[in-house]
C-alpha positions in Angstrom: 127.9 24.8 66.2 131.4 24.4 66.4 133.4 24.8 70.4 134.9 28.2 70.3 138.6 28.5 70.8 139.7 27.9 74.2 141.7 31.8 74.1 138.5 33.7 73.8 139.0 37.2 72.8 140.8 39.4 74.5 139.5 42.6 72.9 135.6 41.6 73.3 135.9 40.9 76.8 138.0 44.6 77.3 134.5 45.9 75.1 132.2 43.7 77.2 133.5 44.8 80.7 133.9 48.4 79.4 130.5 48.5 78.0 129.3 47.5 81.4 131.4 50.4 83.0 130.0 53.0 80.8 126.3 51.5 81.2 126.8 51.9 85.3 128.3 55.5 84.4 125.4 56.5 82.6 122.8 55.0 85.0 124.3 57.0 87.8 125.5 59.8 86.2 123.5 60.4 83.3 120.4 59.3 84.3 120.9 60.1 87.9 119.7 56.7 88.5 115.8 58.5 88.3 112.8 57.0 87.2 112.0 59.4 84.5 108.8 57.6 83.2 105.8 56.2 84.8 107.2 52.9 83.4 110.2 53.0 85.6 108.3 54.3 88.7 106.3 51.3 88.8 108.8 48.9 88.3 110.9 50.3 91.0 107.8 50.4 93.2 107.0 46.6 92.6 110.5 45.8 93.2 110.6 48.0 96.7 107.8 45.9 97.9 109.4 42.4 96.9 112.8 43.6 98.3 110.2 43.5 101.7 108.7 40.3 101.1 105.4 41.6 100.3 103.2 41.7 96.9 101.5 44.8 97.6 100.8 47.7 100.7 97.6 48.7 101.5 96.3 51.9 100.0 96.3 55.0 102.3 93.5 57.2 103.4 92.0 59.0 100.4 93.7 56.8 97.4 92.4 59.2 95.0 95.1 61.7 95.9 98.0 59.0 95.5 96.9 58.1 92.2 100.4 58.0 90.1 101.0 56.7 86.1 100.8 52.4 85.5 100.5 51.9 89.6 97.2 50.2 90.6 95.9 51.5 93.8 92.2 50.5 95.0 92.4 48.6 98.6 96.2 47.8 97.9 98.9 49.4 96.1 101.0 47.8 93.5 102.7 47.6 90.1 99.9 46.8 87.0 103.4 45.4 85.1 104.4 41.6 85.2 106.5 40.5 87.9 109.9 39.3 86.3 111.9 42.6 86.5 110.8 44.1 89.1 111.8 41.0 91.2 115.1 41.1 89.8 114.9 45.1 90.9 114.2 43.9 94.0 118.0 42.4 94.3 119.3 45.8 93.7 117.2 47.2 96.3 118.4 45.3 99.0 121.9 46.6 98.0 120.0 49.4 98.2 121.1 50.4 94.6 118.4 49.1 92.4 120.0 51.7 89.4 122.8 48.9 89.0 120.8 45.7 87.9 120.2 47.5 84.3 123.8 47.6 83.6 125.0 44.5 85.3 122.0 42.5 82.6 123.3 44.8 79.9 126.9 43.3 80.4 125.9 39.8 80.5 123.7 40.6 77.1 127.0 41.2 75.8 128.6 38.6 76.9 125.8 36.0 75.5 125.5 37.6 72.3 129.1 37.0 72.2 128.9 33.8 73.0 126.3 32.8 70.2 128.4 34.4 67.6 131.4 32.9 68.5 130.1 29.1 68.2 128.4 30.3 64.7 130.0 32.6 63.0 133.8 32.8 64.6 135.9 35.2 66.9 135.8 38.1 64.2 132.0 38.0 64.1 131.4 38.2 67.3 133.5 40.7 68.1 131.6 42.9 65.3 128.3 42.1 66.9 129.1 42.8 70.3 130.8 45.8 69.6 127.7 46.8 67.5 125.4 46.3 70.6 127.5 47.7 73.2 128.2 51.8 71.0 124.5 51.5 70.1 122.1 54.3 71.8 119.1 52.0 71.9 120.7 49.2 73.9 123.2 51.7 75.8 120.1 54.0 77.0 118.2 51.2 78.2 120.7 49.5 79.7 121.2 52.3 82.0 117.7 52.9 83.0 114.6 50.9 84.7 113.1 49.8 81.9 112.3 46.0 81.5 113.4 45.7 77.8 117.3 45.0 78.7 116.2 42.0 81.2 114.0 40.6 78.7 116.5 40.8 75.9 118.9 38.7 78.1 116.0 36.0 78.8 116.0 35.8 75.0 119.2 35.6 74.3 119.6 32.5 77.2 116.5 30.9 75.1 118.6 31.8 71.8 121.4 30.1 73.1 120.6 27.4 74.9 118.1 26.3 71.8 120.9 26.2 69.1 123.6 24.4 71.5 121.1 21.7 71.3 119.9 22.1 68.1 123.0 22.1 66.8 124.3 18.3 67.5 123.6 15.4 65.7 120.5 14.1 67.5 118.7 17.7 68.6 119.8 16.9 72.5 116.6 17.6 74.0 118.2 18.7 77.3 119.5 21.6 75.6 116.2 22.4 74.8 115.0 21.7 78.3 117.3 24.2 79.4 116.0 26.9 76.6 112.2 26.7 78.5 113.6 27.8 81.5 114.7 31.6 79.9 111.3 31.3 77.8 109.5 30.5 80.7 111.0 33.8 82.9 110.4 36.2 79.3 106.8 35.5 80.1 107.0 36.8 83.6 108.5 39.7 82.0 106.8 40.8 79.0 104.4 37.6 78.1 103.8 38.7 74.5 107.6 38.4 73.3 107.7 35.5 74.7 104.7 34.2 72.7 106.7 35.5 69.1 109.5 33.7 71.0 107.9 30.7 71.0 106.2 31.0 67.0 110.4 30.6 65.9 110.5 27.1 67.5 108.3 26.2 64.2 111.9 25.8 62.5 112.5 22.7 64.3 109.1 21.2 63.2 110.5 17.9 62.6 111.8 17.3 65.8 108.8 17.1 67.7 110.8 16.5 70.9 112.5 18.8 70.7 109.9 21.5 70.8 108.0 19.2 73.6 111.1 19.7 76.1 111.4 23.5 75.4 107.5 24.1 75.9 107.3 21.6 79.0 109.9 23.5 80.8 108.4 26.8 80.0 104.9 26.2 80.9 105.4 26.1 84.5 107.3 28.6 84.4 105.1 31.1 82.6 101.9 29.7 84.7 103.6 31.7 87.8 102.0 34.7 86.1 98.5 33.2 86.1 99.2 32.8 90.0 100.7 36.5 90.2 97.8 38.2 88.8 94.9 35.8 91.0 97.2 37.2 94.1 97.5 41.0 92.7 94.4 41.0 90.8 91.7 38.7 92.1 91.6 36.4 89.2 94.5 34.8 86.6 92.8 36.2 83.8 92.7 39.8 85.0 96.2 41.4 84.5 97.3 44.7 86.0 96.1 46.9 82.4 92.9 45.8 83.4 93.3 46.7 87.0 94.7 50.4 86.5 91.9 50.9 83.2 89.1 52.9 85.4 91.7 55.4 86.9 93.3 55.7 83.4 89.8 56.4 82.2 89.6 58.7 84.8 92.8 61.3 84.0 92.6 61.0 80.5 89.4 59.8 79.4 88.5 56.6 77.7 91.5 54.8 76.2 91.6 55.0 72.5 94.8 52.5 72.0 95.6 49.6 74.1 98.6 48.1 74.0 97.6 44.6 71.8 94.8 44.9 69.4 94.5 42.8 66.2 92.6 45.7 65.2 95.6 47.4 64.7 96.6 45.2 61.5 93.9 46.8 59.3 94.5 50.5 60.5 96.7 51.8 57.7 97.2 54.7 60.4 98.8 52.0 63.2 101.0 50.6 60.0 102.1 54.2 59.2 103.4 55.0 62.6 104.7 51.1 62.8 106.8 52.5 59.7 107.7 55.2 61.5 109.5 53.1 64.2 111.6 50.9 61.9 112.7 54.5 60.9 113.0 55.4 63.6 115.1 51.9 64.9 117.9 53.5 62.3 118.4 55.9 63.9 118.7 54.7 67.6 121.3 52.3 66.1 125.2 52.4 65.0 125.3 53.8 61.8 124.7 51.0 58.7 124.1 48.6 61.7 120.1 48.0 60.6 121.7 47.4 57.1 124.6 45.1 57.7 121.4 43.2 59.9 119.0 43.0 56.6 122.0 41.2 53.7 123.3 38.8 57.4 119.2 37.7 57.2 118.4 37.6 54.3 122.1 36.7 52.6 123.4 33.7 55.0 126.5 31.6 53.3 124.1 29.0 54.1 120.6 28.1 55.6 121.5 26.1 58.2 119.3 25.3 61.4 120.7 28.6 63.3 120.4 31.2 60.2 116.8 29.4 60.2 116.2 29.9 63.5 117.3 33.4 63.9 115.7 34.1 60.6 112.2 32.9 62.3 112.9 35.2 65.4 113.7 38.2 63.3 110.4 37.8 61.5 108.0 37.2 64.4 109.2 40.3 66.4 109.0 42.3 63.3 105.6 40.8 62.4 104.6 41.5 65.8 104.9 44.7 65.9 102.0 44.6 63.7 99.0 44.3 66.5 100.6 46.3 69.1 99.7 49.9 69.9 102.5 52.8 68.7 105.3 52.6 71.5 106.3 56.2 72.0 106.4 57.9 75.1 108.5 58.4 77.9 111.3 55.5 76.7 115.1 55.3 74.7 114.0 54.6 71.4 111.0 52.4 69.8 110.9 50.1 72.8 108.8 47.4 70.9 111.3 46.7 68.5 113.9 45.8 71.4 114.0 42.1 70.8 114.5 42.7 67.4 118.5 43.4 68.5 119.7 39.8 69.2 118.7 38.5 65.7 119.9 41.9 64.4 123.6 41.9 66.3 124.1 38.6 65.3 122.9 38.3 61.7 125.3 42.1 61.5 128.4 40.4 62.8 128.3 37.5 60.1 127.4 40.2 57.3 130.2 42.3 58.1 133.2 39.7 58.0 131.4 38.2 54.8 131.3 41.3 53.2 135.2 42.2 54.3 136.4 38.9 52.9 133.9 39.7 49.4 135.4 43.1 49.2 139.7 41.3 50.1 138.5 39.0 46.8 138.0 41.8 44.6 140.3 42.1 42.0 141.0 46.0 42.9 142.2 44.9 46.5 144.4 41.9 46.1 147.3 44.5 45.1 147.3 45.3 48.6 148.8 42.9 51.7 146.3 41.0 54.0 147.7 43.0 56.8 146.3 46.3 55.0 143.1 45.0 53.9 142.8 44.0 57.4 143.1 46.9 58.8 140.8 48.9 56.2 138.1 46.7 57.7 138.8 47.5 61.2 139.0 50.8 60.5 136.0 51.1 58.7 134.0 49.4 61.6 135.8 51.7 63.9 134.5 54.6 62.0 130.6 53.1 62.3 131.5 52.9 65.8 132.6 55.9 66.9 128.9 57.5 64.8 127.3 55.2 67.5 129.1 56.6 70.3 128.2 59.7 69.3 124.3 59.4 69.0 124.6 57.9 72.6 126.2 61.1 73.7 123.6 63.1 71.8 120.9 61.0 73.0 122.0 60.7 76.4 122.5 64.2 77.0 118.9 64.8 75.7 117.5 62.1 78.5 119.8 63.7 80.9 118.5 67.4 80.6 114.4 65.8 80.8 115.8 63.4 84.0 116.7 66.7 85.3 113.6 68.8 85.1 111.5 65.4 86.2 113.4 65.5 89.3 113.4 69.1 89.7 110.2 68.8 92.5 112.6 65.6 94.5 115.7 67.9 94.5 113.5 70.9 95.8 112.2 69.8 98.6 115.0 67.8 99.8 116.8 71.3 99.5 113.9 72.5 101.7 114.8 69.9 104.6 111.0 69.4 104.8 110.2 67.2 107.7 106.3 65.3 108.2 105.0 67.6 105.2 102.5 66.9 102.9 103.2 68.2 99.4 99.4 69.0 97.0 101.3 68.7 93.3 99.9 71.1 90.5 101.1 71.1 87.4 100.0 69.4 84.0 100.2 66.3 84.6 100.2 66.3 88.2 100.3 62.2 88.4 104.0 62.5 86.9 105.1 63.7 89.9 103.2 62.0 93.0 105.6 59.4 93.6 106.1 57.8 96.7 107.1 54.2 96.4 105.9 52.0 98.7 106.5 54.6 101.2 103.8 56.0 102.0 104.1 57.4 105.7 107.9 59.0 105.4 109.0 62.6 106.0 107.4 63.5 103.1 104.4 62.6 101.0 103.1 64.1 97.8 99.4 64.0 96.4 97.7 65.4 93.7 94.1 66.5 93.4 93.6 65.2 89.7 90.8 62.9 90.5 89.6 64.8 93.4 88.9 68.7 91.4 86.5 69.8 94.2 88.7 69.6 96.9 91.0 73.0 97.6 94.8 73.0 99.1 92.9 73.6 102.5 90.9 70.7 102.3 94.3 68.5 102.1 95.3 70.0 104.9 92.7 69.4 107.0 93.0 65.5 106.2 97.3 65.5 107.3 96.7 67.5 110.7 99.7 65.9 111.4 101.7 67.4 108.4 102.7 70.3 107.6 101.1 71.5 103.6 103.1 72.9 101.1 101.9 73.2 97.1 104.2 73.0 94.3 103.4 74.8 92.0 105.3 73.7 88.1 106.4 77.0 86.3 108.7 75.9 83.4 108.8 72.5 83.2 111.9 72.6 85.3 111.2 75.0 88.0 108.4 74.8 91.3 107.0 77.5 93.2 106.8 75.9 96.9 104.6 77.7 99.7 103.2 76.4 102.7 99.5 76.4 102.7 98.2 78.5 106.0 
């Protein structure tokens, strides 16, 4: 790994600062910096209650009209997800703008990505993987939302990086690897199975023993804070917050008939069909021929070295992985499970391209033409692949923005209202989409749904608030709510 000129490049910072800009701009703008999904609701909630120094509230009167999507509430209330991004939501919260830690991560996944690519592969390359990154819908979207898949990427591309500065000298400089455990380590207090398949890609460096030893020993106490997270949250390290929120998921929707791991899921040719699905899918969430350019940079290197190895060996565990996890749809920007697959992907893309460009400068029927042009064919090649990317994001974005919209349609509502000490009764199809209240749970106004309590009328929630005034909401269109105060 060769020290990177001391002029980086001018033109990926300009993309890396401006990708950053147009991340924030979609997070506030498009988005409207709104939890659309259950997913983000919790996180935001968990990070609300760390931004006050506390682990969880305790549950109000009558939980079972709080109940909301992937939020545990029993005795306390709190988040069922690991505890690595909502604490770094809980720095945006006290700026009291959590909708800016996305894009702020998003920029400095850039910027490492950049970095790697640079000591590898040269300036050109890693300004073609960056660039790739930055215009693609997949990493754009999620950048500018709550979702945890953004701060996880950047804990893998730290581990990335700090691995093959150290595996890259002459004697494997086991501080280097030291250092990697410490991102490994925080992955696991984010999403603890990526940083398992994580992990699997040390294998490459099986014959330094030492240097697998310093990256595990600096990662195990690291990842052991989640054992002591979920014995505080949970009542025991081996129960995790799935298992917490299971009987009120049982309860909305019946018993569960997927789970989120399951080795059961590698001899269900119906789990591998829809796992097919989200590779297809992965295309198209991408910058076009990005996916493509990814494939011949893997599996074509100029030469197997330690890093090609290495990234080889992550490429193939998250893809492998894939393999016993439940299908990843819902309410997320793109096929969310396949996330980690992007800094293998960006990397082995940015290599592929300028190998390709100098293959297609050496054929015969383009050495007629000057460097300069040939040059410039390339860039404006890429620029053309770039400006399809842009594109999706503005498709896909204005498709997320028009269903942020109608989510927040109830908020807007009855902030329009002015209600004051009101209690709002939630009916519509999925009534738990919509009874969020944070960790507030006492402000000027309070929502509740009577999904797990069906016997009890709009009157009977007004008897138990005689200190609120009721209103129901009714949903009419998806879009639109029907609010009346209940006499």
């Amino acid at each position: 790994m060769q020290p990177p000129p001391r002029s980086s490049s001018r033109v990926a910072w300009v993309a890396i600062l401006s990708g950053t800009l147009v991340f924030l701009l979609l997070a506030r703008y498009g988005l409207r910096a709104f939890p659309a999904s259950g997913d983000e609701h919790s996180y935001l909630l968990q990070g609300q209650l760390f931004a006050h120094g506390r682990l969880s509230i305790a549950a109000p009167s009558h939980p079972e009209l709080f109940q909301v999507d992937h939020v545990v509430l029993d005795a306390a209330v709190r988040s069922k997800y690991p505890p690595g991004w909502p604490a770094l939501l809980a720095l945006g919260w006290l700026a009291s703008a959590p909708w800016i830690v996305n894009p702020i991560l998003g920029g400095a996944c850039l910027a490492l990505v950049h970095a790697i690519a640079r000591r590898l592969y040269g300036t050109d390359a890693a300004l073609v993987a960056t660039l790739l990154l930055a215009c693609s819908p997949f990493f754009a979207l999620n950048a500018a939302s709550y979702h945890v898949h953004v701060s996880a990427l950047l804990c893998e591309a730290a581990y990335a990086y700090a691995l093959l500065r150290g595996a890259r000298t002459a004697s494997r400089d086991t501080r280097w690897a030291a250092l990697a455990g410490v991102p490994l380590g925080c992955l696991f207090l984010t999403r603890p199975f990526d940083a398992v398949l994580a992990a699997l890609a040390l294998a490459v460096f099986f014959r330094s023993p030492r240097f697998i030893l310093a990256c595990v020993a600096t990662a195990a106490p690291i990842g052991a804070l989640f054992l002591a997270y979920d014995a505080a949250q949970f009542g025991s390290p081996w129960t995790t917050g799935y298992t917490a929120f299971a009987p009120v998921s049982d309860a909305l929707w019946g018993p569960r008939v997927t789970v989120s791991l399951s080795p059961r899921y590698a001899v269900d040719p119906a789990a591998q069909w829809d796992h097919v699905g989200l590779f297809v899918s992965l295309g198209q969430w991408l910058v076009p021929a990005f996916m493509l350019l990814a494939l011949v940079g893997l599996a074509m290197p100029k030469e197997r070295g330690v890093a090609e190895r290495f990234l080889l060996a992550l490429a193939i565990s998250f893809g492998l992985g894939i393999i016993v996890q439940g299908f990843g749809g819902g309410d997320s920007y793109g096929p969310r499970y396949l996330f980690p697959l992007l800094v293998p992907m960006a990397l082995a893309a940015g290599a592929s391209w300028v190998h390709l460009s100098e293959l297609v400068a050496s054929h015969p029927s383009a050495c007629s033409l000057a460097p300069a042009r040939r040059a410039q064919a390339s860039w404006l090649a890429l620029s053309a692949l770039l400006v399809g990317g842009a594109a999706r994001t503005g498709v896909f974005a204005a498709h997320a923005h028009a269903e942020n919209l109608a989510r927040g349609s109830l908020y807007r509502q009855v902030t329009a209202l002015g209600l004051d000490r009101a209690v709002v009764v939630v009916k519509a199809d999925s009534p738990t989409y919509f009874t969020r209240n944070l960790s507030v749970l006492d402000g000027p106004v309070i929502y509740v749904s009577t999904a797990l309590a069906k016997t009890m009328t709009d009157g009977d929630v007004a008897k138990l608030f005689p200190d609120r005034t009721a209103y129901a909401a009714v949903e009419r269109d998806g879009s639109a709510w029907t609010i009346s105060r209940i006499e």
